[in-house]
N, C-alpha and C positions, 0 to 999 in steps of 0.2 A: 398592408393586408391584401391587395391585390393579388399577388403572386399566390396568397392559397389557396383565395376564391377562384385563379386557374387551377391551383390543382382538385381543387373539389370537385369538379365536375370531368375529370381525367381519370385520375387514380389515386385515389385520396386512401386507398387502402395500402399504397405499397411505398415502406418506409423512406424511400428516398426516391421524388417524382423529378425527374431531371428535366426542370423547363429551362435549359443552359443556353447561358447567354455568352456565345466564347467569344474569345478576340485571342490575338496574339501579343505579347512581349516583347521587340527585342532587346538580348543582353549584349554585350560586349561582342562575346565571343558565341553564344548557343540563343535557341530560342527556345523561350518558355512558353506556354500557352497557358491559358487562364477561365475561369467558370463559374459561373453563379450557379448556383441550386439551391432551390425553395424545400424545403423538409415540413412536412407538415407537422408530425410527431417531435419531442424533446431529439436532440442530441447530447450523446454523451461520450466523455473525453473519458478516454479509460477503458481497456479491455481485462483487468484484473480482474479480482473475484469482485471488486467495489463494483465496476463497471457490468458484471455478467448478471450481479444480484440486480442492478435495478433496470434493467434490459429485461428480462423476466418478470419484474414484477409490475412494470407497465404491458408485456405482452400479455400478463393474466387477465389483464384489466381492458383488455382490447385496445390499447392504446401503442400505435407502432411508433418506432424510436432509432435512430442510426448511432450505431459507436464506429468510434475514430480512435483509432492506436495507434502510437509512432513505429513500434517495434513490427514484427513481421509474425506474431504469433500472439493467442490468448496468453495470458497471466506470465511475460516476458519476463518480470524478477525473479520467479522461480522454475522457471524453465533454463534461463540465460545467465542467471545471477545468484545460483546458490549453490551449494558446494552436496558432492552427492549425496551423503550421509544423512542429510534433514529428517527428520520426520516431525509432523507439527509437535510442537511443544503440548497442546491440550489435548482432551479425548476428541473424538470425532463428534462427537453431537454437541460440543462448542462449535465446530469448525463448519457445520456443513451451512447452505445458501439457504435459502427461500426455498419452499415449494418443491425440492428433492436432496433426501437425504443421501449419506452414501452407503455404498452396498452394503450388505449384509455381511459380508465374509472378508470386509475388508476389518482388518488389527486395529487397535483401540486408538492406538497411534500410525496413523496411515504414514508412509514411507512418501518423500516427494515426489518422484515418478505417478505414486496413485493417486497423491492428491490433484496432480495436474491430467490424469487418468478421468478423476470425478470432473475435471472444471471442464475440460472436451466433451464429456458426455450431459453434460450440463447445458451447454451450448448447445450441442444440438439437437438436444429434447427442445428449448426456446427457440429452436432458428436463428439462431444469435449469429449474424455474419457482420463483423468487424468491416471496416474499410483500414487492411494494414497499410504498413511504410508509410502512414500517411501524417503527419508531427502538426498540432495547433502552435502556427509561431502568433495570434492575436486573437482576441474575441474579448468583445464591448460590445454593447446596447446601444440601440439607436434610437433615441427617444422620438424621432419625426414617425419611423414607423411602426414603432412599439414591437421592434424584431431583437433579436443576439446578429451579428455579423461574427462568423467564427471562420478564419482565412487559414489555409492550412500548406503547406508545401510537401510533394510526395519524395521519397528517395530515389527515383529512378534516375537513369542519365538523363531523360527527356526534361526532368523538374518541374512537373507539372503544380501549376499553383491554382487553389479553388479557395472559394468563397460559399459559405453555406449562409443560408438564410433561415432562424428557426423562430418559433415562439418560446420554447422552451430548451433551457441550457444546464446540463447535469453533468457536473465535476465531479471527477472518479478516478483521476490522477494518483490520488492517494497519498499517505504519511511518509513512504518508502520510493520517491517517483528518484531523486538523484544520490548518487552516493557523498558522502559525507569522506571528505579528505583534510586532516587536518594540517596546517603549515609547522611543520617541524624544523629547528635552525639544525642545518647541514647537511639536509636531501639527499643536496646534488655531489655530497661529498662523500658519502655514505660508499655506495659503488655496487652495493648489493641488490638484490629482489626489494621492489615496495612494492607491495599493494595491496587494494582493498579488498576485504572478502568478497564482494561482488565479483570478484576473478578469482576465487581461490576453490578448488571442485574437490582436490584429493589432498592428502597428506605423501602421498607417495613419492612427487618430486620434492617430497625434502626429506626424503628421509635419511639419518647420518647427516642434518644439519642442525644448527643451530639456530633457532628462528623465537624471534619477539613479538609476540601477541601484543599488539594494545589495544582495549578494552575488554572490559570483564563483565560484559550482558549475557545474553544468552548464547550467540554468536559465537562471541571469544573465548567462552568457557566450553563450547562445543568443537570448534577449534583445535584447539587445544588437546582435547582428550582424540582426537583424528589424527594427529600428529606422532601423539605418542604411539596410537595402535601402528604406524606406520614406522616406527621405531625413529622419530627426530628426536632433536632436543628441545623441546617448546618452554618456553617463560612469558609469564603475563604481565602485564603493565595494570596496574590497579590506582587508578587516580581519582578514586573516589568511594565513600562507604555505599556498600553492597546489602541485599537480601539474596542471601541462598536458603532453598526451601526444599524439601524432597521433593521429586515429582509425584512421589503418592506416599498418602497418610491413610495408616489404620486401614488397608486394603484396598483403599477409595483412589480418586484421584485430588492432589490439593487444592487443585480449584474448582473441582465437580464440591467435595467438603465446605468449602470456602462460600461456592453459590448456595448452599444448604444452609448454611448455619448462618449466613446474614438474611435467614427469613426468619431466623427465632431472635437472634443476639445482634444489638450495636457493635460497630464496625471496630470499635479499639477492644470489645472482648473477643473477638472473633482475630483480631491481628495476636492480641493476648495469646490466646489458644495456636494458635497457628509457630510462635514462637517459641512457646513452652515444647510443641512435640517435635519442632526442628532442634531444637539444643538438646533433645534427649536421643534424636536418631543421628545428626552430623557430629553433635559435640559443638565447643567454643569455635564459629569461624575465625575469631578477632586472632585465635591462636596464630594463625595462618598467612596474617595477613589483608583480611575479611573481614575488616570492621562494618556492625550494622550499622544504619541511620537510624535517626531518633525516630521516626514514626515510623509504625509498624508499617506493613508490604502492602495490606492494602491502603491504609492513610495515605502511604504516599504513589502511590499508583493512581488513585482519586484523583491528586490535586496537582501532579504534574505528568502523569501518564507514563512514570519509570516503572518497568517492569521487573519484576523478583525474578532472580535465575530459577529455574526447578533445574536441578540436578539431573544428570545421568550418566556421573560419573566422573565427573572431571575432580571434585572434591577430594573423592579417593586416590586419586594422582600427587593431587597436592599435597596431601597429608605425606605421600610416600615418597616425598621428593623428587619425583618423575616431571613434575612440573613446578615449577619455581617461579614466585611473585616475585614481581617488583613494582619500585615506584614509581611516581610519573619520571615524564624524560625532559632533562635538562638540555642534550641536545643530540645531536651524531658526527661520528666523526669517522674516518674510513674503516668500514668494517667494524664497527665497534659502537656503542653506546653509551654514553655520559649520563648517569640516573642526577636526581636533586639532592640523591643523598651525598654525592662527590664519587660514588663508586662509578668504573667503568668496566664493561664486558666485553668480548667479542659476539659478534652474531652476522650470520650467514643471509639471511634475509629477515625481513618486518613485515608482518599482518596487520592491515587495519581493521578494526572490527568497531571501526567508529561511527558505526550506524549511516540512518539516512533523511532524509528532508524533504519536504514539500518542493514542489517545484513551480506552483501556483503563480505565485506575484510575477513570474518571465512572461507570462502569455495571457491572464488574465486583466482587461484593463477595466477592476474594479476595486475600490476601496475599502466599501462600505462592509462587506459580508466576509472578506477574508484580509489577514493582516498584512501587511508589507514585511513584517518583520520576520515569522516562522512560516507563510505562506497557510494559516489554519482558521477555519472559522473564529470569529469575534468573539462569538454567543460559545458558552460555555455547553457540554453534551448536560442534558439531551437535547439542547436547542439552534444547535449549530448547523441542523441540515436543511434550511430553508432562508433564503437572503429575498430582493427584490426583484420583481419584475418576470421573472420565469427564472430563479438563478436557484440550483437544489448545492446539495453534496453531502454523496455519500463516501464513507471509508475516512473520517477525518474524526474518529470518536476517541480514537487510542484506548481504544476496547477489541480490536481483534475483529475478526469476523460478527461476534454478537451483535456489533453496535455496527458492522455493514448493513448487516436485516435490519436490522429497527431503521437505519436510513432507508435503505431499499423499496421497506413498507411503504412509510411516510411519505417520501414523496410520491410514488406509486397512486395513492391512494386522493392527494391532494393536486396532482397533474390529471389523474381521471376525472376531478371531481370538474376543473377547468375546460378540459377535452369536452365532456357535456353540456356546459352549458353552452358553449360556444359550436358545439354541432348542434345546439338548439334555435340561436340567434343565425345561421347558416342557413337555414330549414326554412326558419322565418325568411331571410332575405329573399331565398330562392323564390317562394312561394310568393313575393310578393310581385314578383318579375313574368309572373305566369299570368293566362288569363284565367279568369274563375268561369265555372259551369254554370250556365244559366238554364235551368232544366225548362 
């Protein structure tokens, strides 16, 4: 605790008081140079909307806070990592943060350009300045001094390596921090294009090809229909029963409808209804290919945080044969594809649309508050954004942005309540160190 009590009496207003302790490194070949810094405020890992929401919603609170990015810009996965076509899946008043909506004249469904439009202007209505290039390779607690130790390495040529000192440690990483590659037998035999969506921006360089989608989420089936508008040949790999939903019911939107009627009706009439007006607007998916699962879309979104496709379009492809299912994949083999069913194809490249992961258990060294296994809180939502000792996290709801906010708040609201008391016992110390007026 020492190192605060210097900064309190410095600059205890400015989120990152640099009482650096350097020394030098040498490597082999370069030298690194190294630094302590005391932060009085939380830090937070994470420059995403998880990371901007609760960076805001401590600055409401008067409570200052550093974020640390590895990448070189705010909200890197969708700036860097998604294909140009996006536009959020929900309406916008699912989507928007804490404390500022987005604009008025922006479409119901904002285009990804705007919504990373909204997240810059977002920042800097909060003064939100990231420390980029800058990667958490460690952070653990140090129980002698009741601090987080969070060590970080920059990307420059120099490599500069720092060590932060905080009371409070807010993971913002997120559900989506690496991509999701699965091991396919005959890769390296294959000879064509592989990659993951996270690289894939246009349908344009393929067009007049033949290219294999695997996975049928939201991604793959969006994918997919970019492909065709680009005139390729797309086919989907579907290795598992689906929900497809319209993107909007009866005028509304299906999950604007969806949050409305689970305030009147339980969650299996409400899945009930949602199924009945999908098979009366899509028709049978199972036609297609499109087998549902047994619990309805939200049952099982609840219990293991799979999301229902909403449609926009790619259905209508499929039905018309423009885009062509298949089954999971037996293997690869030059240029071509070996499915489970014995059938084989040719194809010109492979899409992976195999989602993404936590990246948590690489750099966090703690046990107790997030698993080893998927890198995700213990505690099930809504109890998952609060662990021991100053350890929060937000964005790990597999709720979308909704359950960002409600992280955001919470800890916001429970690191303020800390921040006070302990600017109280500070007040106290000080005062105890002075001489009293003796009138």
């Amino acid at each position: 605790m020492d190192c605060l009590r210097e900064i309190e009496g410095k600059q205890a207003h400015d989120p990152i008081f640099i009482g650096k302790k350097k020394k030098n490194m040498m490597n082999m070949n370069n030298k690194k140079s190294s630094s302590t810094i005391c932060v009085p405020g939380p830090i937070i890992v994470g420059a995403g909307p998880s990371g901007l929401a609760a960076a805001a919603c401590l600055k409401e609170k008067g409570v200052p806070s550093l974020v640390i990015e590895r990448s070189s810009c705010i909200a890197s996965l969708w700036q860097l990592k998604t294909y140009d076509r996006l536009r959020l899946h929900l309406p916008k008043q699912f989507c928007e943060l804490p404390l500022m909506g987005f604009p008025a004249d922006f479409p119901t469904y904002p285009t990804k350009q705007q919504f990373v439009d909204y997240l810059e202007a977002y920042a800097m209505r909060f003064d939100i300045k990231p420390r980029f290039n800058e990667t958490v390779s460690q952070a653990e607690y140090d129980p002698t001094l009741g601090l987080w130790r969070v060590r970080t390495s920059t990307s420059s040529s120099v490599g500069e390596e720092m060590e932060y000192v905080c009371r409070w440690l807010v993971v913002a990483t997120g559900e989506n921090a690496e991509a999701v590659v699965p091991e396919i037998e005959g890769m390296a035999e294959f000879g064509g294009d592989i990659r993951h969506t996270s690289l894939y921006k246009s349908g344009e360089e393929f067009r007049g090809k033949r290219v294999l989608v695997v996975g049928c989420g939201n991604s793959g089936m969006e994918v997919c229909l970019d492909l065709c508008n680009h005139n390729a040949k797309p086919s989907l790999v579907v290795r598992d029963t689906v929900h497809v939903l319209p993107r909007e019911m009866l005028g509304k939107s299906t999950f604007g409808l969806s949050m409305w009627l689970l305030k009147w009706l339980p969650m299996r009439l409400v899945d009930r209804f949602l199924l009945i007006v999908s098979w009366l607007i899509l028709g049978d998916t199972s036609r297609f290919g499109l087998d549902r699962p047994t619990l309805g879309p939200l049952q099982l979104k609840n219990l293991s945080g799979k999301t229902p496709v909403l449609d926009v379009g790619t259905l209508a492809k499929i039905k018309s044969g423009d885009i062509k299912v298949c089954p999971s994949i037996k293997r690869l083999k030059r240029h071509a594809v070996e499915f489970v069913n014995g059938k084989t194809e040719n194809f010109d490249a492979i899409i992976l649309a195999t989602g993404y992961k936590s990246n948590v258990p690489s750099w966090l060294k703690e046990r107790e508050m997030f698993s080893e296994k998927d890198g995700y809180p213990r505690r099930p939502f809504p109890n998952g954004w609060k662990g021991e000792s100053g350890l929060y996290a937000v964005g790990f709801t597999k709720r979308g942005l909704l359950g960002t906010s409600m992280d955001a708040k919470r800890l916001a609201q429970d690191i303020e309540r800390c921040w006070k008391e302990e600017a109280k016992h500070r007040m106290a110390f000080t005062r105890s160190l002075l001489p009293q007026y003796q009138p």
